[in-house]
C-alpha positions in Angstrom: 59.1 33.4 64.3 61.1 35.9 62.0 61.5 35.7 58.7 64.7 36.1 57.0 64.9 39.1 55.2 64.5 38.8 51.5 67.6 39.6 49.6 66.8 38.5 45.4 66.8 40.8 43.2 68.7 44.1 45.2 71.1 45.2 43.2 69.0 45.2 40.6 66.1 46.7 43.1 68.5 49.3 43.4 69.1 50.2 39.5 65.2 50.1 38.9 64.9 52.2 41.9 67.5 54.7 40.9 66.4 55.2 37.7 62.7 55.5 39.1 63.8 58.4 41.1 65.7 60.0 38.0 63.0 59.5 35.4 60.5 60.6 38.2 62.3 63.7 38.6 62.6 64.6 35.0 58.7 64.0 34.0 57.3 66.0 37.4 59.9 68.9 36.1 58.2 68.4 32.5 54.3 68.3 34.2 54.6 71.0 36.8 57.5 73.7 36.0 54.6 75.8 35.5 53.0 75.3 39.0 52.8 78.6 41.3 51.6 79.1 44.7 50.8 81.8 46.1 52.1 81.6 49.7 55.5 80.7 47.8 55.4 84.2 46.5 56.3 85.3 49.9 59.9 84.0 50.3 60.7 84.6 46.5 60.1 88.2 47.6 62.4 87.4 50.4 64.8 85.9 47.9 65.3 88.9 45.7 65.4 91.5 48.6 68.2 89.7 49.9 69.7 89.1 46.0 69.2 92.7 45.1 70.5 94.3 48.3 67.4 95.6 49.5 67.7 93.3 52.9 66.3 90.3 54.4 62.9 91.6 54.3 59.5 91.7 51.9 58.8 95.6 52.8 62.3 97.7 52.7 63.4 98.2 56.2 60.3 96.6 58.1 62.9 93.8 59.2 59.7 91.5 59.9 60.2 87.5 59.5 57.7 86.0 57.5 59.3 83.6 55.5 59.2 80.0 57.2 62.3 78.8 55.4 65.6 80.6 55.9 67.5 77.5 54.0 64.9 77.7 50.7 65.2 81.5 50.9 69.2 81.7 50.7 68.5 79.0 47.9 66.2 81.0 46.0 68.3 84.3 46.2 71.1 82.0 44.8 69.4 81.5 42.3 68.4 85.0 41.5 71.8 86.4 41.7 73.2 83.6 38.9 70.3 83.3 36.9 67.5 86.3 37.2 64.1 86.0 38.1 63.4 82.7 37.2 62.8 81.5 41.2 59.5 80.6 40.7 60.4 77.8 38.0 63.7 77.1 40.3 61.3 76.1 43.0 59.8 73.6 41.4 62.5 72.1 39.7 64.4 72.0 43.4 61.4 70.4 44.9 60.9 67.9 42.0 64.6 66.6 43.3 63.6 66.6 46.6 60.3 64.2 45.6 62.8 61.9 44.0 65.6 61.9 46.7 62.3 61.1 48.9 61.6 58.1 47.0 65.8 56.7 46.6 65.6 57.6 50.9 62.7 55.1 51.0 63.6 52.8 49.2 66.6 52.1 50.8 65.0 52.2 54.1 62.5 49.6 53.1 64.8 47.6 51.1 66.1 45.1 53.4 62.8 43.9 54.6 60.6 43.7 51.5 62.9 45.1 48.3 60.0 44.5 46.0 57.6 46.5 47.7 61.0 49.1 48.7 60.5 49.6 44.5 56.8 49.9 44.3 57.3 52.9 47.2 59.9 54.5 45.3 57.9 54.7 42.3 54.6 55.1 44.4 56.7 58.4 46.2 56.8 60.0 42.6 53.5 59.0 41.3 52.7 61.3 44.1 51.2 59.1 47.3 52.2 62.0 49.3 50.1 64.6 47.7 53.6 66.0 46.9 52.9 67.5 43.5 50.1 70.5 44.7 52.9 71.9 46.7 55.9 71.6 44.7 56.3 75.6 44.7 57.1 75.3 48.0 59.7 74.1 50.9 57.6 71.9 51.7 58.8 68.7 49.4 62.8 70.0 50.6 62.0 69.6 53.8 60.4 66.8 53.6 63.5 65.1 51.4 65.6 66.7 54.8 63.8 64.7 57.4 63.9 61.5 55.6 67.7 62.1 55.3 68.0 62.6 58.7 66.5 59.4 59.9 68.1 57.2 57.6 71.8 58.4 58.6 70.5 58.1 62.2 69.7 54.5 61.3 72.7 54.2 59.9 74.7 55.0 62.5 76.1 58.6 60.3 76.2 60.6 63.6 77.9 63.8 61.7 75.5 63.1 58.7 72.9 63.2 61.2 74.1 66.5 62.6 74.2 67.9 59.1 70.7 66.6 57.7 69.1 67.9 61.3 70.6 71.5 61.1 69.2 72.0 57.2 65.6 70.4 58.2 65.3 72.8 61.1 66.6 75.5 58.6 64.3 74.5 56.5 60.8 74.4 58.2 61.8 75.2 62.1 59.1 73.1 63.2 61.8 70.5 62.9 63.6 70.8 66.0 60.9 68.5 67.0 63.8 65.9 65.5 65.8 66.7 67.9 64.0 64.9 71.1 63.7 62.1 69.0 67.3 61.7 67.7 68.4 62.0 70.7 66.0 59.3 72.5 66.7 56.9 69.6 70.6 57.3 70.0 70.8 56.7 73.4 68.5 53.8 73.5 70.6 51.9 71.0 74.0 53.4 72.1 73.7 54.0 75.9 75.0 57.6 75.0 74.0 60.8 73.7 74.5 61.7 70.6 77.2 64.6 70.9 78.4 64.6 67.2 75.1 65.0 66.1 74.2 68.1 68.4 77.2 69.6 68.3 77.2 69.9 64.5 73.8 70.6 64.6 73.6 73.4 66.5 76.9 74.7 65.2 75.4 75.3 61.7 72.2 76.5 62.9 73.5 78.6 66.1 74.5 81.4 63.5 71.0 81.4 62.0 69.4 81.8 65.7 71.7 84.6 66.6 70.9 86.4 63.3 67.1 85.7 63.4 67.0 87.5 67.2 69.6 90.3 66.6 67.8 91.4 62.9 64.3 90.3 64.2 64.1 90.6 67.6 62.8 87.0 67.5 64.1 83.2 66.6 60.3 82.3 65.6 58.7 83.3 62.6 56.7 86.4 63.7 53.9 84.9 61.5 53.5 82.1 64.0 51.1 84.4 66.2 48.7 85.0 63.5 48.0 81.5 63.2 47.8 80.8 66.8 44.6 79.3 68.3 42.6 80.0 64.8 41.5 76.0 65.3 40.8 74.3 68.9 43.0 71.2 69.6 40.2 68.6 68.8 39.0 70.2 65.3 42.6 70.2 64.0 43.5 66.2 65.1 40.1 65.4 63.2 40.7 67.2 60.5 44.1 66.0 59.8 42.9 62.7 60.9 40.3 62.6 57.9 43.0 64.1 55.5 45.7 61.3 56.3 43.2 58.4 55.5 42.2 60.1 52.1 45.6 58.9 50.7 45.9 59.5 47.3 43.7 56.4 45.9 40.4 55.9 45.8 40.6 51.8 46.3 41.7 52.7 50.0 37.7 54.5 50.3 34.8 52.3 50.8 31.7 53.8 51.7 30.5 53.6 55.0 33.8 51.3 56.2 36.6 54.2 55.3 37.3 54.6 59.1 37.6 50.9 60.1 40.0 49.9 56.4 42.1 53.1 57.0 42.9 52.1 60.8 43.3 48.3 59.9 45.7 49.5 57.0 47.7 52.0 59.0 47.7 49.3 62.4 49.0 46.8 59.6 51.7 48.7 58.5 52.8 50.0 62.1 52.9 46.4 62.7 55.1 45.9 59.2 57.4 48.8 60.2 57.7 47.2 64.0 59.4 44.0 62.9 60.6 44.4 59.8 61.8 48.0 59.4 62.3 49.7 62.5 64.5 52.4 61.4 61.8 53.8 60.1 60.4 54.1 63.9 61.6 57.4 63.9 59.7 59.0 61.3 56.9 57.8 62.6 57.5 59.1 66.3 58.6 62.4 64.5 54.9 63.0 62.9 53.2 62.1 65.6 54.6 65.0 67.5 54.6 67.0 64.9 50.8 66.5 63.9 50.4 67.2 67.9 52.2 70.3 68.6 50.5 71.8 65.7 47.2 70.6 66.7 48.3 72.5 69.9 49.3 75.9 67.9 46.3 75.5 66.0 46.7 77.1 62.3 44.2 76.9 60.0 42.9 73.1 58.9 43.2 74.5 55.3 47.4 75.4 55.1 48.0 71.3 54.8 51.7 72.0 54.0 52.3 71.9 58.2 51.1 68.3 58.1 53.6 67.0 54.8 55.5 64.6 56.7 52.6 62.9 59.3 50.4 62.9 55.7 53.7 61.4 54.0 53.8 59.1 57.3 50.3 57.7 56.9 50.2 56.8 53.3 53.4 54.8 53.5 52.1 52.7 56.2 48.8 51.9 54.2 51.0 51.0 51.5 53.7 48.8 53.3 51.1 47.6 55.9 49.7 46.0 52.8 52.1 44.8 50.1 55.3 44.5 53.0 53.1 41.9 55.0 52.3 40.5 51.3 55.6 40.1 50.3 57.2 39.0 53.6 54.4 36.2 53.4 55.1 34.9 50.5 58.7 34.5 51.1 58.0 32.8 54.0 55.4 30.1 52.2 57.1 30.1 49.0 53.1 30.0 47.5 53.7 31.4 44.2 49.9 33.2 43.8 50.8 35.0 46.7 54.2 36.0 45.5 52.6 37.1 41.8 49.8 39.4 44.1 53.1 41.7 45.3 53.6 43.3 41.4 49.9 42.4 40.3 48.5 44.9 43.4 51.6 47.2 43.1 50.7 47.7 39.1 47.3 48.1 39.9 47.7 51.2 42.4 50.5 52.4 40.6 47.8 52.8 37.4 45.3 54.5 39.7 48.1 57.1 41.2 49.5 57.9 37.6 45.9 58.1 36.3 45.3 60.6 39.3 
């Protein structure tokens, strides 16, 4: 039978959640303003090309596109033309929002079903259970922060706040039109109708962007995408990734010799979790499984891990919920107060080991 969904304690969830994802932002801005990667150093040369006049390129005119993200590009010129060279620190400090708008998306997502364990995810998402932090110099957290807006205003029922989130993830990492299928799929299932609004002001925002991209570029795909091409066979790239998503951040989750069977019982748990309790988050799910497929398909290098953010982001939230959302939901429904006191105990505990990490 279902269980109610627990309600105590939301608005003041939603405080302690807020001010998670504020103070979250500030400290990771604090920590890691000094990060740099060196793959981000590609579309800052973009950046100030296109600030300085030079041209939407990194060699003047060899009009070649090599930057993945056209939206984190105009951002980072932006910034160049009002501020000066100072992108690389701007990059960080953009993606530090993104990890805390990540964590406010999630918890609201999650709130309904389990609120208390909505919390622990929030402050879980900046404590970095997504193996966030390594690439804050990059899109990668943006995009992320994109996707997760998308599917909540789809769950929502926000079809023009759909549209708009949809057009900046694709514009973001292309690799996101792989939202689109499943947008539309979840739409019409619930609706009996396409989703019009949503297309419609998708693909008027990004349409421009395409018709650039071929007429300066002679191409709408990154012309990087054929160097990484068929560098790893189908198989190796699933296992790979496979072994990467159950090393969530979190060494409890590891037990030698069993790591296989926990991880699968964890993630099966938390499929289940997300099936009854939280099914607008169906959609996220569905969205990095085909991403994690149709790159396993293109087959990049196992080593650029900032392809598989959001099915790695995926798999460590359903570890998490599959364990203290079936916890919580439990002990609401038994009213057994050792049970209900294991929620916060466990939640503290793996909060400790993520911080100490």
């Amino acid at each position: 039978m279902e269980v109610p969904a627990p309600r105590k304690g939301t608005v003041h969830g939603s405080r302690l959640a807020a001010a998670i994802a504020v103070v979250g932002t500030a400290v990771i801005v604090a920590l890691f303003h000094g990060l740099r990667h060196d793959d981000a150093y590609i579309t800052f040369r973009y950046a100030r090309n296109l600030a300085t006049g030079v041209g939407y390129v990194f060699n003047p005119g060899e009009p070649v596109q090599g930057a993945s993200s056209p939206l984190f590009t105009w951002l980072m010129a932006v910034v160049y033309l009002l501020l000066g060279d100072v992108v690389a620190t701007a990059a960080v400090v953009v993606n530090a929002f993104a990890v805390g708008a990540q964590a406010w998306i999630l918890y609201r997502m999650l709130r309904d079903a389990a609120p208390y364990t909505a919390v622990a995810v929030a402050a879980f998402a900046v404590l970095d259970l997504f193996s966030s932090h390594f690439l804050l110099a990059l899109e990668t957290g943006t995009a992320t922060a994109l996707v997760l807006a998308t599917v909540w205003s789809l769950h929502a029922g926000r079809t023009r706040g759909c549209g708009l989130f949809l057009a900046l993830a694709f514009l973001c990492r292309n690799d996101a039109a792989l939202l689109v299928p499943v947008v539309v799929v979840v739409h019409a299932w619930r609706h009996r109708k396409l989703p019009w609004d949503t297309l419609l002001i998708a693909g008027t925002l990004v349409a421009p962007w395409l018709l650039f991209s071929q007429l300066y570029f002679g191409s709408v795909l990154p012309h990087t995408l054929g160097a990484k091409t068929g560098v790893s066979t189908f198989g190796e790239y699933l296992e790979s990734y496979a072994w990467l998503f159950a090393r969530a951040p979190g060494g409890p989750f590891l037990l030698v010799g069993v790591e296989t069977v926990v991880v699968a019982l964890l993630i099966a748990a938390g499929l289940r979790f997300v099936w009854r309790h939280a099914r607008g988050l169906l959609p996220l799910v569905s969205y990095a499984i085909l991403l994690w497929l149709a790159y396993a398909v293109i087959g990049p290098p196992t080593s650029q891990h900032w392809h598989m953010q959001v099915p790695r982001t995926v798999a460590a939230l359903l570890m998490v919920i599959g364990v203290l959302g079936t916890l919580e939901r439990r002990a609401v429904a038994t009213a057994w107060r050792p049970l209900r006191a294991a929620v916060p105990v466990l939640a503290a505990a793996y909060a400790v080991v993520l911080a100490h990490g």
